[in-house]
N, C-alpha and C positions, 0 to 999 in steps of 0.2 A: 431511524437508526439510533444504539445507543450505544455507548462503552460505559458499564456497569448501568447499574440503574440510576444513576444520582444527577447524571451532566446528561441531558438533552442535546439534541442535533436539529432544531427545526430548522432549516434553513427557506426564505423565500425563492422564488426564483431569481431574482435580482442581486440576491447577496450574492448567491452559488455561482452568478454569473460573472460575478467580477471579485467571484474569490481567485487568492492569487495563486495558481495553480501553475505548472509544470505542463504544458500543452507544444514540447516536444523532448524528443529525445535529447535533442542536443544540451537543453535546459538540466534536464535529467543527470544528464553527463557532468554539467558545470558543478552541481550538489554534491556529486558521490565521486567526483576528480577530488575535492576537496577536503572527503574525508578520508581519503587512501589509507593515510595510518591513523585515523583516531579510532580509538576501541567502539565505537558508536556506528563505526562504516555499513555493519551488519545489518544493524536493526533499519538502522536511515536508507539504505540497498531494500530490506523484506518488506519499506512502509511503501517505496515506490514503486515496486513489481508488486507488490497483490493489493496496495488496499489497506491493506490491516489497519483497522482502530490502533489506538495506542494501548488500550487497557488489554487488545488482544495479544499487542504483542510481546506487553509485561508482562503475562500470565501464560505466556508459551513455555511449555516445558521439550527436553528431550527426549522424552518417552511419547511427544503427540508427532516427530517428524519421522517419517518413513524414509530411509534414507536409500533405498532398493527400487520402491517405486517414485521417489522426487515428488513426495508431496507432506504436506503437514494437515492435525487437525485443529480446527479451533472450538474450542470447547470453554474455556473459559475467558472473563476479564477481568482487571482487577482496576481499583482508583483508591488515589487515599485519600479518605475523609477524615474532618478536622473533628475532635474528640472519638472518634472509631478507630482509628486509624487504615489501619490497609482493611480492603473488603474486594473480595471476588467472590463474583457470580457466576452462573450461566448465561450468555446470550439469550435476548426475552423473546426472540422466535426459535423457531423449527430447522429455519436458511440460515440462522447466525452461528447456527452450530454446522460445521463443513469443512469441505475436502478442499484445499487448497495446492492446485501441480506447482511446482516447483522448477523453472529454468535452469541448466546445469552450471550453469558459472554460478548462480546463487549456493546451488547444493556446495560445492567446490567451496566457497566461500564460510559456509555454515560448517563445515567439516574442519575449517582451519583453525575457527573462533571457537571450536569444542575443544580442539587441542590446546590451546592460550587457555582458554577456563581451566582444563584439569591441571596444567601448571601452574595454576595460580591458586586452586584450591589444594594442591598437594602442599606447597610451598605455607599456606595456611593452617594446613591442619584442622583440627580440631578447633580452629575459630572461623572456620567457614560453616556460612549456617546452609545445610543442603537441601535447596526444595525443588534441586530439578528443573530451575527456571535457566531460559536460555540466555536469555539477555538478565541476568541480576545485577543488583551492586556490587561494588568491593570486597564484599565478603558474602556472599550468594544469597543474601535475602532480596528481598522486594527494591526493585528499581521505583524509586519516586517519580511518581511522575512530572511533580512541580517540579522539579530539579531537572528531570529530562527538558521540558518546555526553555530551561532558563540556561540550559547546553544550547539546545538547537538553535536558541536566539541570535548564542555567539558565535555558531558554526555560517550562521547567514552570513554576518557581519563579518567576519574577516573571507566568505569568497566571494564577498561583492553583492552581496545576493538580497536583492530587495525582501525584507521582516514578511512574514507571511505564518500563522498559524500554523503549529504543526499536522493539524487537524484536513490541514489543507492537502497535503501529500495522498491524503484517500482520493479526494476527486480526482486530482493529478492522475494517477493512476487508469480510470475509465476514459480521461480526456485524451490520455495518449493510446489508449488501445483501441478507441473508437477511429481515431485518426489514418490508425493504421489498418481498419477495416475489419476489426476481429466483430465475432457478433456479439448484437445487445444479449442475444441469451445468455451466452458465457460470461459476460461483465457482470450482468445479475446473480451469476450464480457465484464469481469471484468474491463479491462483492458483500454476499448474504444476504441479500435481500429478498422479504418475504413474497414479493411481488414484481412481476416486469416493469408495472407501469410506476412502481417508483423509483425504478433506474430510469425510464423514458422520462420522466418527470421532471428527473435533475440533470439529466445528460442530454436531452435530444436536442438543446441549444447548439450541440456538436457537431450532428448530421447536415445542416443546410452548407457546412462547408465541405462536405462531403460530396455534393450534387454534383459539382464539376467534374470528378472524377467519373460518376456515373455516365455523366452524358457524354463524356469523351470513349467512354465504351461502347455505348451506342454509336457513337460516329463511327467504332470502325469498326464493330459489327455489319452494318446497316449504312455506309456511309454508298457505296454501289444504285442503294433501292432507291432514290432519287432523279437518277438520270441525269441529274447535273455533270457527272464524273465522264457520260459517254460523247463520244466524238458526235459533235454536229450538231450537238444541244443546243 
């Protein structure tokens, strides 16, 4: 996986596994209680329900979200590099480029943070620079990303919230929807991944805690065929 082409994602399994991730809801909740009113609520909200890279979601425009069908596309990323400055690309697969559904309290969410932008770029004028991005700076150009990393640090710190990469909020995301039983195909394809078996790769540390639930379905499917259950056994 990459966000732009410049910053790698190799992760081992070992790191992945005790990367500090969001592995439930409630965790989830504690994050985005905390950003209720910071202008950031939105993007910090779209990183933990799909996933999204960070360079994905600096490079989201309003013309890639469908707001009829509750989905968005992802089609670009951007990162700023040091003597280049800002550079966006395209996703370097096929899968990076994709249909992202959309939960409705997100949409509801995304619809309120468009209204606050246009009063803010009204109120700007002609010193707002217009590229159509969803999440921009202060004057609609390119949200830095070094700067977002150096928010998010302090948005930890004051709700308690043990330092964790922002990078981290992608796994989070598969961690909690495996949990909740969604399937690995749909995580890969949330996900953008050009193959199954590198969502199985980095996430099936998830499923063995899964198995209990399994085999409690079995019980009571099947729990009769035994014989133990009948009188005089």
């Amino acid at each position: 996986m990459l966000f732009a082409c410049f910053s790698s994602e190799r992760f081992t399994l070992f790191e992945l596994r005790n990367a500090l991730t969001f592995d439930s809801i409630e965790q989830a909740h504690t994050l985005l209680e905390s950003v209720r009113k910071h202008r950031l609520k939105v993007l910090l909200t779209m990183a933990v329900v799909t996933g999204m890279r960070r360079g994905e979601l600096l490079a989201l425009r309003w013309s890639n979200i469908d707001f009829d069908r509750q989905t968005l596309l992802v089609l670009h990323t951007v990162d700023y590099i040091s003597k280049y400055g800002y550079v966006e690309t395209e996703p370097k697969t096929a899968a990076g480029k994709r249909v992202v559904s959309l939960p409705s309290f997100l949409i509801d969410m995304i619809k309120q943070h468009r209204v606050q932008q246009s009063e803010l770029q009204l109120k700007l004028g002609e010193s707002w620079e217009n590229r159509d991005l969803v999440f921009p700076d202060l004057h609609g150009g390119y949200f830095n990303p070094n700067y977002l990393l150096k928010v998010f640090k302090k948005i930890l710190k004051e709700a308690g919230i043990p330092h964790m990469p922002f990078h981290d909020l992608r796994h989070s995301a598969p961690t909690i929807l495996l949990s909740m039983g969604v399937n690995m195909k749909v995580v890969q394809e949330l996900l953008g991944h050009s193959d199954i078996s590198i969502t199985l790769g980095r996430y099936s540390h998830v499923l063995p805690s899964m198995q209990k639930e399994v085999m409690d379905k079995w019980d009571h499917e099947f729990r009769d065929e035994s014989g133990m259950g009948e009188k005089g056994s």
